[in-house]
BALOBA-1460 file (C-alpha; in Angstrom, 3 decimals):
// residues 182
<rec num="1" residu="x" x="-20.514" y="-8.658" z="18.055"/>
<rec num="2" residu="x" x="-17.918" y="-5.561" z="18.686"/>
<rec num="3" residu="x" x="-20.905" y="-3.189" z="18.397"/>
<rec num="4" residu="x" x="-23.157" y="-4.649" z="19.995"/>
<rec num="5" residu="x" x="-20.773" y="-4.614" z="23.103"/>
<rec num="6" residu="x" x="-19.486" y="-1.342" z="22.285"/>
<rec num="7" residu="x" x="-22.805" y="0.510" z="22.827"/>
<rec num="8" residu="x" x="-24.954" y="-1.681" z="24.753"/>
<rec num="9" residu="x" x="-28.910" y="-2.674" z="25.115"/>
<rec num="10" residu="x" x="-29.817" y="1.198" z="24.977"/>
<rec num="11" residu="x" x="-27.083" y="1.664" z="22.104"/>
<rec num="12" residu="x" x="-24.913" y="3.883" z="24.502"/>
<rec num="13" residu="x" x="-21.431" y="4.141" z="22.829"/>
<rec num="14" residu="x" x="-19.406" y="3.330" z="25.949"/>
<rec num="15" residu="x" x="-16.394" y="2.457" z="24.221"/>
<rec num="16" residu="x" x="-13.887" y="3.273" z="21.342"/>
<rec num="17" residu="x" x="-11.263" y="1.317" z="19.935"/>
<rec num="18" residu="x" x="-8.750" y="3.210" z="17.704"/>
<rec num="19" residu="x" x="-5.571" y="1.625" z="17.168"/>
<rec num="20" residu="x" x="-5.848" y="-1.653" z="18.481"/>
<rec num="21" residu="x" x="-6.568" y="-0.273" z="21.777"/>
<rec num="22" residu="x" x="-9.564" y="-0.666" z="23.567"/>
<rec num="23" residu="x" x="-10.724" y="2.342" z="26.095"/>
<rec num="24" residu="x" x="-13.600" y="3.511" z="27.142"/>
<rec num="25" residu="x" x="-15.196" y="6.219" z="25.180"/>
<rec num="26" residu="x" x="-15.178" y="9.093" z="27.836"/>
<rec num="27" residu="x" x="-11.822" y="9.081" z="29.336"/>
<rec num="28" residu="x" x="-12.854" y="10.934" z="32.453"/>
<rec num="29" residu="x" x="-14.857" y="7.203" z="33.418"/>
<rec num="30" residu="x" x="-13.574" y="4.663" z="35.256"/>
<rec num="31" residu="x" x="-12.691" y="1.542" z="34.453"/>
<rec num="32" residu="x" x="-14.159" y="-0.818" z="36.882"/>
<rec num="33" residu="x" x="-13.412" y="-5.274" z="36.360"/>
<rec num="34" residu="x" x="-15.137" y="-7.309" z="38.474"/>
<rec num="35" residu="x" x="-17.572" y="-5.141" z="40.295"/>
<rec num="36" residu="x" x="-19.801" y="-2.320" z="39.478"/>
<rec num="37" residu="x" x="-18.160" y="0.073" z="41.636"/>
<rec num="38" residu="x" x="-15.151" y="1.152" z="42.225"/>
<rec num="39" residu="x" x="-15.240" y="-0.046" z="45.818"/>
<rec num="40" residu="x" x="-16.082" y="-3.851" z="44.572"/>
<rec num="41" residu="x" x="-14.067" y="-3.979" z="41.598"/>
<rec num="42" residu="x" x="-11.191" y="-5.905" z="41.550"/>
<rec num="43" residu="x" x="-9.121" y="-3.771" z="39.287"/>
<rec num="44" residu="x" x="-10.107" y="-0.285" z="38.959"/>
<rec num="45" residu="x" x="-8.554" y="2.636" z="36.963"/>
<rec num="46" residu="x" x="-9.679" y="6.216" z="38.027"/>
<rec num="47" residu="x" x="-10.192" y="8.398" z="34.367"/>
<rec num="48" residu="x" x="-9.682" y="11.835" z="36.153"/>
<rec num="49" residu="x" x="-6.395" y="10.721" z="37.856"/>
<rec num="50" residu="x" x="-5.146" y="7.756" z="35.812"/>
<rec num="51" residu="x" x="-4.231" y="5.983" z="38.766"/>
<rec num="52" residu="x" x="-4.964" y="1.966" z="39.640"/>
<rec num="53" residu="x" x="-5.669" y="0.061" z="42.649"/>
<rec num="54" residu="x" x="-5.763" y="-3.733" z="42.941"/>
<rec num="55" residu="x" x="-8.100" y="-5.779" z="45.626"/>
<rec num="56" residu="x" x="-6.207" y="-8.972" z="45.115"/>
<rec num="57" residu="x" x="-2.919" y="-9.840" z="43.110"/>
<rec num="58" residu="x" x="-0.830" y="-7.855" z="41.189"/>
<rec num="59" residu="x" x="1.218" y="-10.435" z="39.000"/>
<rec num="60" residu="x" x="3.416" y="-10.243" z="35.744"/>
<rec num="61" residu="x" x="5.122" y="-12.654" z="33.796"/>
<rec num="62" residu="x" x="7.296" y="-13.174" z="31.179"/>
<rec num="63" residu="x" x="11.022" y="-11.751" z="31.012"/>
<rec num="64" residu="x" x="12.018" y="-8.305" z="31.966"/>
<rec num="65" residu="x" x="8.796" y="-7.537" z="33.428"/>
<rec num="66" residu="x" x="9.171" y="-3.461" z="34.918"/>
<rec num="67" residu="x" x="7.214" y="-0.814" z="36.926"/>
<rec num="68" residu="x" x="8.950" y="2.400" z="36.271"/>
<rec num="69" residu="x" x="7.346" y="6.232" z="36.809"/>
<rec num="70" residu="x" x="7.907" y="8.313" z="33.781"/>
<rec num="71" residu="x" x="9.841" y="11.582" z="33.514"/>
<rec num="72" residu="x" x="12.278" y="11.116" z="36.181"/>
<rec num="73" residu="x" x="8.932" y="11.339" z="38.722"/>
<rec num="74" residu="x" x="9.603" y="9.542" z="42.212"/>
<rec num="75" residu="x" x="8.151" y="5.923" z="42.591"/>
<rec num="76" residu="x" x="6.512" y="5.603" z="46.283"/>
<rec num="77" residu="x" x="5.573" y="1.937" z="47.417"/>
<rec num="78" residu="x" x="2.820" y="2.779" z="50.124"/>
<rec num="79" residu="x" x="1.402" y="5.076" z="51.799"/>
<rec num="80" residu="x" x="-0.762" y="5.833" z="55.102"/>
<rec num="81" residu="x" x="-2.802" y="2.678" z="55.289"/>
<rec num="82" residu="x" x="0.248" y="0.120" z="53.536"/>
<rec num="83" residu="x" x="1.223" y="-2.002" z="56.220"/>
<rec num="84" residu="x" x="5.149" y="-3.691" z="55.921"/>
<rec num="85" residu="x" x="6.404" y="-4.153" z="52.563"/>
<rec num="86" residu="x" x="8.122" y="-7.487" z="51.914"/>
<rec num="87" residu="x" x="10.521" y="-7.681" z="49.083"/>
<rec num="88" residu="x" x="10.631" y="-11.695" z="48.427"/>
<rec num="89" residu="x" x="12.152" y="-12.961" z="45.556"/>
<rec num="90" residu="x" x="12.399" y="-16.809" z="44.625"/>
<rec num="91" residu="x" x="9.860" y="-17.343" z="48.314"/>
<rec num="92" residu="x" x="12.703" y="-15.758" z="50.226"/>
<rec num="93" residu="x" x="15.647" y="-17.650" z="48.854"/>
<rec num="94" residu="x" x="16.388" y="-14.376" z="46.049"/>
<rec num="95" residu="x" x="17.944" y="-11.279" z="46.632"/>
<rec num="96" residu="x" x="17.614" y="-7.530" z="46.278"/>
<rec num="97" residu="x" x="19.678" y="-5.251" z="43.818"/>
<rec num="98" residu="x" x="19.737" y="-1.420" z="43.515"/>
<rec num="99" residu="x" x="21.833" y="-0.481" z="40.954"/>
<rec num="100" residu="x" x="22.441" y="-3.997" z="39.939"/>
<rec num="101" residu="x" x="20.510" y="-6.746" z="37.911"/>
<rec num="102" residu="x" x="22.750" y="-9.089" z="39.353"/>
<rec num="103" residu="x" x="22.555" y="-8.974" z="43.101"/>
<rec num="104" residu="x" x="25.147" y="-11.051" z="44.838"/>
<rec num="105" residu="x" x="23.580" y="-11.144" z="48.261"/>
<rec num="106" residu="x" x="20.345" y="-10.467" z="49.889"/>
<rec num="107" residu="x" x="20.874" y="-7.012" z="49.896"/>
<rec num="108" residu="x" x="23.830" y="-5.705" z="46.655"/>
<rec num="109" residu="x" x="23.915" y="-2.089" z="46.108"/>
<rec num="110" residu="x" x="25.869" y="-1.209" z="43.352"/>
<rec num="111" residu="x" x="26.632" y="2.653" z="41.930"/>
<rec num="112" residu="x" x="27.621" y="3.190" z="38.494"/>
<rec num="113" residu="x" x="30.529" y="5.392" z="39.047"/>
<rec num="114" residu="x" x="33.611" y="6.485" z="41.115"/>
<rec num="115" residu="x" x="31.947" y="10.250" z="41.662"/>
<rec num="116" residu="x" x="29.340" y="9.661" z="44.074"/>
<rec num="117" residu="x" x="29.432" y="7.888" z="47.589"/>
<rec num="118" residu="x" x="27.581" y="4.345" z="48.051"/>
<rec num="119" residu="x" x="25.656" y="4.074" z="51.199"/>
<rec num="120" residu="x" x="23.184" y="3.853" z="53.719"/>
<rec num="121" residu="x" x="21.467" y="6.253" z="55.485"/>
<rec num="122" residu="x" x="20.107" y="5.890" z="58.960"/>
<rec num="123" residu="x" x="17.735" y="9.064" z="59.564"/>
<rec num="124" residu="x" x="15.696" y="9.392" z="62.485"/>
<rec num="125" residu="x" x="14.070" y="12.628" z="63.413"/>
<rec num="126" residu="x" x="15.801" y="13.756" z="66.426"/>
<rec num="127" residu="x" x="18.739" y="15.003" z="63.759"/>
<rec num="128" residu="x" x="21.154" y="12.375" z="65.442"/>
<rec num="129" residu="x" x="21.498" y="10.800" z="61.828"/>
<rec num="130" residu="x" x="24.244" y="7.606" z="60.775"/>
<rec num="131" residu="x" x="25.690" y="6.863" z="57.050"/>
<rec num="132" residu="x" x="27.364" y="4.027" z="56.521"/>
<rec num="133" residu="x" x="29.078" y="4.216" z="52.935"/>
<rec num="134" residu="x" x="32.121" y="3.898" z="50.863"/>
<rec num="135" residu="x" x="33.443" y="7.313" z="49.757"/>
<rec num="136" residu="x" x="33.684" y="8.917" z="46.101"/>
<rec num="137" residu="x" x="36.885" y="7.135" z="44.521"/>
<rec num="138" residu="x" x="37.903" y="4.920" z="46.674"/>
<rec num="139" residu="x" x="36.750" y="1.181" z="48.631"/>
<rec num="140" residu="x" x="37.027" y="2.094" z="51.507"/>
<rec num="141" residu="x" x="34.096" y="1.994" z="54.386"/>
<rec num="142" residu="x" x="33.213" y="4.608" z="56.953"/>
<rec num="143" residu="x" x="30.928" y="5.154" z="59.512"/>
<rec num="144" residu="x" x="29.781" y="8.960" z="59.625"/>
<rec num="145" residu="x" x="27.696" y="10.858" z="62.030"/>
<rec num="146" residu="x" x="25.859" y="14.071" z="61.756"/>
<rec num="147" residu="x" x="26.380" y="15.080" z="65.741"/>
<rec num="148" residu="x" x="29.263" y="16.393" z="64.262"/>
<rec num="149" residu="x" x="29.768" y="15.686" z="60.900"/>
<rec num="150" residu="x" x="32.637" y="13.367" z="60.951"/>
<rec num="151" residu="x" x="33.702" y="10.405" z="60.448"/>
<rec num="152" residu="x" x="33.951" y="8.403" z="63.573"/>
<rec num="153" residu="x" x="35.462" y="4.810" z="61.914"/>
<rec num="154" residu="x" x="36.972" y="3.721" z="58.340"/>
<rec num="155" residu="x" x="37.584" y="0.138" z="57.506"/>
<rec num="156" residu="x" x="40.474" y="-0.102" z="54.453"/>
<rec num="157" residu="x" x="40.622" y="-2.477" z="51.837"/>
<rec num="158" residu="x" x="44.173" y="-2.738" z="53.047"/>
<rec num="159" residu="x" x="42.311" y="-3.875" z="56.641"/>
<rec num="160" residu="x" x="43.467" y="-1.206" z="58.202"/>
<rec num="161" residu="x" x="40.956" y="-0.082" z="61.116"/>
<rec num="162" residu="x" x="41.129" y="3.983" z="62.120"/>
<rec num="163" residu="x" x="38.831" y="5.379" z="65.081"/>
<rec num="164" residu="x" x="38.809" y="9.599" z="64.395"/>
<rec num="165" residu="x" x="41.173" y="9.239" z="61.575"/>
<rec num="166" residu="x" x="40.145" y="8.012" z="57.822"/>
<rec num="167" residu="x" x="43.809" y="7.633" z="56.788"/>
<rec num="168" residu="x" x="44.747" y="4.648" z="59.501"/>
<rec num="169" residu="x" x="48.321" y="3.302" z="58.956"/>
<rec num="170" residu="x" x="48.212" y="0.808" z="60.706"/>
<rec num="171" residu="x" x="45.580" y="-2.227" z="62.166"/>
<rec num="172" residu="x" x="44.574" y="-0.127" z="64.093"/>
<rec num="173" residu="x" x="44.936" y="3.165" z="64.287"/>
<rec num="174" residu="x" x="43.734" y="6.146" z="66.754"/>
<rec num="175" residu="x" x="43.079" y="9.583" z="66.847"/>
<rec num="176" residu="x" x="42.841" y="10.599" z="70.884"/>
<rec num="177" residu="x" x="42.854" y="9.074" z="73.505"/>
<rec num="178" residu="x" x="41.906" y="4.844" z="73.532"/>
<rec num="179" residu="x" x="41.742" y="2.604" z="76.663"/>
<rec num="180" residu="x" x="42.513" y="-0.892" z="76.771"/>
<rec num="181" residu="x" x="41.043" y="-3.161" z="79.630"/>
<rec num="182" residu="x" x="41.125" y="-7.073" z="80.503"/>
């Protein structure tokens, strides 16, 4: 029976179930499935911190299924010991959206508005830093350095190519000096 689970051999109450939801009865325990320690479980959940670790499989089903963080708090996949992380929907024949629940390639980033830039970073630590991103308001794409803060090539939607300009007139269109060989 319930109570005969709930508080054991020794009749130890080591759980509570108010609501329809089953937790142990000191919330500062972990939760430990398929091990007696937290280093042999299978699933564990840490009481002090609230946080969970997994030994195998981590799987959900049904529609919608979500991981979110709560109060506009980061979400961090990994960490010192994580090794690559492979994003691989449909066994590699899906693809990726941010911004989007309707990704049209492997890779669709989508922004909600006009009034922010859409783009991709490319940081590395000697401060000699790359975006590649379509400007606020408009369709265009640029290349953009931080070794001087400019932008050092725009593609328009007109197809329009400018190298030191991001207004280019014409196919192709340069600001200083170019040199043509062959």
């Amino acid at each position: 029976t319930w109570a005969t689970c709930a508080t054991g051999a020794n009749g130890t109450n080591y759980w509570q179930l108010n609501n329809n939801i089953l937790a142990p009865y000191n919330t500062t325990l972990d939760l430990a499935i398929g091990g007696n320690a937290t280093s042999s479980a299978k699933f564990q959940v840490f009481g002090a911190s609230g946080n969970a670790t997994t030994s195998g499989n981590l799987t959900f089903s049904g529609t919608g299924s979500l991981i979110q963080s709560t109060a506009n708090q980061n979400l961090t996949f990994g960490g010192s010991t994580t090794g690559d992380i492979i994003l691989q929907p449909l066994n590699g024949s899906g693809n990726v959206g941010i911004g989007t629940a309707t990704p049209k390639a492997k890779l669709t980033m989508t922004r909600a508005d006009t009034t922010t830039e859409n783009g991709i970073y490319l940081q590395t630590s000697s401060a000699q830093d790359w975006k590649i991103y379509q400007p606020t308001g408009t369709s265009n794409l640029r290349f953009w350095t931080d070794f001087d803060s400019t932008d050092k090539l725009t593609l328009t939607t007109g197809g329009n190519i400018g190298i030191g300009t991001t207004s280019p007139t014409a196919l192709l269109d340069v600001n200083g000096t170019a040199s043509v060989s062959g």
